[in-house]
C-alpha positions in Angstrom: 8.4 24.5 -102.4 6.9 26.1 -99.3 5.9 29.8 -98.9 7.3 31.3 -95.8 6.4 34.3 -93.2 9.7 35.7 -92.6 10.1 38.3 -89.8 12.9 40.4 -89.2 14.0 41.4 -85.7 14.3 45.1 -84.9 14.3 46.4 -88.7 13.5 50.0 -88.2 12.8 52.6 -91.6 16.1 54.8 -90.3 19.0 54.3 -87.4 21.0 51.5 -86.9 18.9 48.6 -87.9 17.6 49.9 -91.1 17.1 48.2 -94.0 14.3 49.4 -96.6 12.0 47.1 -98.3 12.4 47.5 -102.0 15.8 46.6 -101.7 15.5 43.7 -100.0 12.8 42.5 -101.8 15.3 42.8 -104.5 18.4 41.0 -102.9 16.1 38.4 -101.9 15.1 37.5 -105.0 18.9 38.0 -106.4 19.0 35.5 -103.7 16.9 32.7 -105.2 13.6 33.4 -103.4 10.4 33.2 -105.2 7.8 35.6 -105.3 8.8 38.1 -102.5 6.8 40.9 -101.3 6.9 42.4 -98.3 4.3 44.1 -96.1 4.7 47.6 -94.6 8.5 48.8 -93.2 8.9 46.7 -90.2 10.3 43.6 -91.6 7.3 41.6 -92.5 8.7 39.0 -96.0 6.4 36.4 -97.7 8.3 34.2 -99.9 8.5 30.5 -101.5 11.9 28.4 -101.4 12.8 24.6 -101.6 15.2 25.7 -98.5 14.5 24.3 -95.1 13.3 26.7 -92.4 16.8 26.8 -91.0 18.2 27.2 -94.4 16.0 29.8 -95.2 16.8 31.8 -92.2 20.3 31.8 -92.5 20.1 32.9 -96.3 18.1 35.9 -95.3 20.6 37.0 -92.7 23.4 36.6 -94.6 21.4 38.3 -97.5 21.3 41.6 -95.2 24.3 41.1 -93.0 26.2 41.2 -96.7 24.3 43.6 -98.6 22.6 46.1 -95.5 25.6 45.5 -93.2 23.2 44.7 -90.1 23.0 41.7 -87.8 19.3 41.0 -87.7 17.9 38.2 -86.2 15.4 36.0 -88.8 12.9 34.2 -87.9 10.5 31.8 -90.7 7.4 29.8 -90.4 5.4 28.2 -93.3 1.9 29.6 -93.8 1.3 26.5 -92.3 2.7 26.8 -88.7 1.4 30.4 -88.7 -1.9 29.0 -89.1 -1.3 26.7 -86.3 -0.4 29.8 -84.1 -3.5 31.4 -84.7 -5.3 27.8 -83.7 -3.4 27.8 -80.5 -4.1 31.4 -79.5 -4.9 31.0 -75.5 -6.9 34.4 -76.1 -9.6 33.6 -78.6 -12.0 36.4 -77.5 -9.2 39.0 -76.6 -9.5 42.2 -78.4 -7.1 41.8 -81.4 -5.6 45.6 -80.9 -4.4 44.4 -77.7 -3.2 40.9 -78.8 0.3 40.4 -79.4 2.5 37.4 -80.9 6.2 36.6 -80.2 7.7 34.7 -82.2 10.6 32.7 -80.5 13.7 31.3 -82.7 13.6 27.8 -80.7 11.6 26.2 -77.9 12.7 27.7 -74.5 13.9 25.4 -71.9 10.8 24.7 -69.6 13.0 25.6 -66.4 13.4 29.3 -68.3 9.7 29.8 -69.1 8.4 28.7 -65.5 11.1 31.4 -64.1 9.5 34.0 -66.7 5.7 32.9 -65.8 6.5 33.0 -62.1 6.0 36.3 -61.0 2.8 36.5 -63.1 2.0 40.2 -65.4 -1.4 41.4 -63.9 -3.4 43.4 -65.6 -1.6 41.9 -68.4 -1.9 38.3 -69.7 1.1 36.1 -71.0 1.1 32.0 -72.3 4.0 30.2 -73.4 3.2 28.0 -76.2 6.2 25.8 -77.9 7.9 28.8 -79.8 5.7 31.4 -79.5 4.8 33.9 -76.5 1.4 35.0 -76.7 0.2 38.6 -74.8 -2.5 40.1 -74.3 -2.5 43.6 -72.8 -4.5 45.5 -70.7 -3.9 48.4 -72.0 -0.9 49.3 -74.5 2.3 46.8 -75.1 4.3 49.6 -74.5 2.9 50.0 -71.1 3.8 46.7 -69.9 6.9 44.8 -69.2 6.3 42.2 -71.6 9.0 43.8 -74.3 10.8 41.6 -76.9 14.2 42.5 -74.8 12.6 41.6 -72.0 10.9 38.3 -73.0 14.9 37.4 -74.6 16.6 38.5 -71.3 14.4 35.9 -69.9 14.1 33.0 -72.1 17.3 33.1 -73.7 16.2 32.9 -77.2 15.9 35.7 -80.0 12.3 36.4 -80.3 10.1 39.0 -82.4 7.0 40.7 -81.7 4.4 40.9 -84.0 0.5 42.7 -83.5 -2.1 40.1 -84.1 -3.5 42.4 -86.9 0.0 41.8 -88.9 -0.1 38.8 -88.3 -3.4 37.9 -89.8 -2.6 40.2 -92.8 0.6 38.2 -93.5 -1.2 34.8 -93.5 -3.7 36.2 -95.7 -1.5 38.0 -98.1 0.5 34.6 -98.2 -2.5 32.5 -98.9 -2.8 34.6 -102.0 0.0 33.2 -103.2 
């Protein structure tokens, strides 16, 4: 059994991508997942399986493609690789408001990432790590260029932005467990 971080791509509280917690907490466990909770309405999901990563992801989107009727891109680590994450953050004295994760679904193809790195995102500050994008803004992450469409335009992988803060919560709430 491991206990995952699962994070949803684009899950919004109303429009097109919505899908409320409570019920998916419950469809999850309907399911087979163990001890799911969720944390706040953006598609953040702790749970524990005996399903491989892969495995796990395509349950989950199958879980809400069936039963919310959206194709939502999923994307699991253990509590594990999260912590590994955190290890490899490039920006260990960044101010954590201003430090974002993005979570990639695979390892980019080096060609991709050097293309995306190229033109460089002063006053911002981007590293590609493995699977995982890590930025730190200047200001807000809504006043750079760094978006999640942007970063998947680029790289060619489905990807998911999380706030360092979230982040931290989630790998705390899941060491709870």
């Amino acid at each position: 059994m491991q206990t995952y971080i699962i994070l949803l791509r684009g899950v919004m509280p109303t429009g097109k991508n919505k899908v409320l917690m409570a019920p998916l907490r419950a469809a999850l466990e309907q399911a087979g997942l163990l001890d799911v909770q969720t944390y706040i309405q953006s598609g953040n999901i702790i749970a524990t399986s005996p399903l491989s990563q892969l495995e796990l992801e395509h349950l989950v989107h199958e879980v809400i493609e069936q039963d919310f009727g959206g194709d939502i891109a999923v994307l699991a680590r253990t509590v594990e690789q999260f912590r590994t994450i955190f290890a490899a953050n490039p920006f260990p004295n960044a101010d954590t408001a201003k430090l974002h994760f993005t979570l990639l679904a695979t390892i980019p193809e080096e060609d991709l990432v050097k293309q995306f790195l190229a033109p460089g995102y002063t006053p911002d500050e981007v590293k590609v790590i493995r699977d995982m994008v890590y930025i730190h803004c200047a200001t807000t992450y809504s006043a750079g260029k760094l978006n999640n469409n942007f970063i998947e335009r680029k790289l060619k992988v489905a990807a998911t932005t999380r706030v360092y803060n979230t982040i931290a919560k989630l790998v705390a709430l899941s060491s709870e467990k």
